[in-house]
N, C-alpha and C positions, 0 to 999 in steps of 0.2 A: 504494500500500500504506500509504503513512504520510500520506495527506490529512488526517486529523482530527487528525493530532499535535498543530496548535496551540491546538486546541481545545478537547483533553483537558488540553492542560497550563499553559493560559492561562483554565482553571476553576479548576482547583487552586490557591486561594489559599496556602495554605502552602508550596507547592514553586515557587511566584514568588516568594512574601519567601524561603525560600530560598536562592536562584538570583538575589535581587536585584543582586548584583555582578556578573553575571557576564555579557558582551560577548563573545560567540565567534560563531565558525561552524565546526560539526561536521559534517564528512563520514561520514554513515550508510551505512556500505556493506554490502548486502546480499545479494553475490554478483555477480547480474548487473544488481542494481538499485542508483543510489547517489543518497542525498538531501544536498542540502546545508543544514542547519539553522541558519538565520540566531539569532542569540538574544542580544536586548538588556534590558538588567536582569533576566534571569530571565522575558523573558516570549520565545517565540517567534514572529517576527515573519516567519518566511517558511520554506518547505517547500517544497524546488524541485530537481528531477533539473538536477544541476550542467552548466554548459559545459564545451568541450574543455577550458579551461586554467582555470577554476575555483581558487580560492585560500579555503583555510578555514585555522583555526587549530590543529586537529586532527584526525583521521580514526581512528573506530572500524567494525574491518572483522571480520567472520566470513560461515558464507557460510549461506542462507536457511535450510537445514536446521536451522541451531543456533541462528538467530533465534528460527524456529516455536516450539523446544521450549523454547525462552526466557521466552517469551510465552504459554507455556501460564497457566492458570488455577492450578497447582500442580505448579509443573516438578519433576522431579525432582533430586538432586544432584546436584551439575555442573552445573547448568542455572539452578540459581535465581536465579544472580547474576552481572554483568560480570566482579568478582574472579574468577569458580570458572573463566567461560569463559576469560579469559589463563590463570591456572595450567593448565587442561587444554589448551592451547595451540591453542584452535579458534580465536580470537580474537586480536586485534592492536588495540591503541591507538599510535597514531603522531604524531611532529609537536610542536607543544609542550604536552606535558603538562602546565605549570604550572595552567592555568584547569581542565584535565582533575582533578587530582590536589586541588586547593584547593579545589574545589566538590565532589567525588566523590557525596556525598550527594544533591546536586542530578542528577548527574548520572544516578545509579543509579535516579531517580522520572523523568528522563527515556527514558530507556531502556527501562525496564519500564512506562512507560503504555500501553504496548498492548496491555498485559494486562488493563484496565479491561475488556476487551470481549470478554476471550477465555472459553470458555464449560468 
């Protein structure tokens, strides 16, 4: 599902300077799918369904329903944004938040790039 992530986001010059700082691995959980997103200076360098004991630095989980409508081309409220999805309590960010909370901008063009494509 999330194949072309680093492609999409390793085009986007802007949202690499960025995300220049930022050295994580975020676990993208999508229900019953989970990506583990490697990501060094703001560039993403690996997109891979994690192992049993897998180790990232924070984990954003909602479940694929609330992904979709995330990822629409013009979600509606509630849906627009990571923020709206935690306050409406469909979502979960976990783990250490610092790199989460410090880049959030970065992270929020991460997120929603796979809206590039949605129709």
């Amino acid at each position: 599902m999330l194949e072309s992530l680093a492609d999409t986001i390793n085009a986007d010059a802007a949202l690499v300077r960025r995300g220049r700082y930022v050295n994580a691995t975020m676990l993208w959980d999508l229900g019953d799918e989970r990506y583990a997103v490697a990501i060094e200076h703001g560039r993403v360098v690996s997109v891979q369904k994690p192992h049993v004991m897998a180790t990232w630095t924070f984990a954003v989980r909602a479940p694929l329903s609330e992904w979709q409508e995330f990822w629409h081309a013009d979600p509606k409220p509630g849906s627009h944004d990571i923020l709206a999805l935690l306050r409406r309590q469909v979502a979960v960010v976990e783990g250490d938040l610092h790199p989460f909370m410090a880049n959030l901008m970065y992270f929020k063009g991460v997120l929603a790039a796979p809206r590039q494509g949605a129709k």
